[in-house]
N, C-alpha and C positions, 0 to 999 in steps of 0.2 A: 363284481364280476361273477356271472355264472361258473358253477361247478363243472369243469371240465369233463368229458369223458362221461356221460351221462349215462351211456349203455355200460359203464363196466360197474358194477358192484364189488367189487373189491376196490376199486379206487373211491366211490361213494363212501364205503366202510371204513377206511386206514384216512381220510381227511376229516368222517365225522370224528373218529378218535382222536385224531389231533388238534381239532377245536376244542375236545372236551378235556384232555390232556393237558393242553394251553390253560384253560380253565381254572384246573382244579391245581395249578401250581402255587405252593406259598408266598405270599398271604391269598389266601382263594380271592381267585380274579385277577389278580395285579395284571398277570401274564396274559391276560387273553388278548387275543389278536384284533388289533386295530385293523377297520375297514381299511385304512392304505396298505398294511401289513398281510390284510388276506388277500388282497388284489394282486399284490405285488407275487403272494409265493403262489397264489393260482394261477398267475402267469406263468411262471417257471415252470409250474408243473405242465403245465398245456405247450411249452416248447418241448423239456424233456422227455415227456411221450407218459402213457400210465406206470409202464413196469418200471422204469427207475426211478417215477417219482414214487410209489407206492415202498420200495425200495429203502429211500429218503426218509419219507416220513413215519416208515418203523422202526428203523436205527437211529433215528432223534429220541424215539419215544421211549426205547430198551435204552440209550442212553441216560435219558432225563434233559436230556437237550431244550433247550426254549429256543431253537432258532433248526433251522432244515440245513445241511452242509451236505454238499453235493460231491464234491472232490471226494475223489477214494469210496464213492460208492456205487455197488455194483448190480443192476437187476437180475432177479433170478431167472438161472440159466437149466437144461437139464442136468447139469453138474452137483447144485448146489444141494448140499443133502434133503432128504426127504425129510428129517425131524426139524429142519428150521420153515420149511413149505408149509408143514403141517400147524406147527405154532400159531403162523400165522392165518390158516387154512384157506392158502394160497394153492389152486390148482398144478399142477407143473406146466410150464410154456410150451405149446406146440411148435415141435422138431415138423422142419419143411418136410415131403417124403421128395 
């Protein structure tokens, strides 16, 4: 399955990381993502939209997580402090006027 979301770079960026993430888990390799496995979670991301998959898959990765858990997670909103936007240097969401 192609990479969802082609025009966004921040989701291009938070999925390479998570390939390479997947990757470099011990024993290096074991963890990396099976072509059914990457189909499967670029599906999901391509229903859930960029901002909560990107979301998703940075809170797997500050976890140490080997899998994406979606429950209880939240895309960044204008609320969400500026030093966790930054980390990830994530622009903040454009507010409707």
């Amino acid at each position: 399955m192609p990479i969802p979301f082609s025009d966004n770079p921040a989701f291009a960026a938070a999925w390479a990381t998570w390939e390479t993430f997947r990757a470099e888990l011990k024993p290096k390799g074991k963890y990396a993502l099976t072509p059914t496995t990457r189909s499967a979670q670029l599906a999901r991301c391509q229903r859930e939209g960029p901002g909560k998959s990107i979301a998703v898959i940075r809170k797997s990765i500050e976890q140490g997580w080997r899998g994406l858990f979606w429950e209880g997670t939240k895309e960044a909103t204008p609320d969400t402090p500026k030093v966790v936007r930054e980390v990830w240097d994530v622009p903040p969401p454009e507010v409707p006027t």
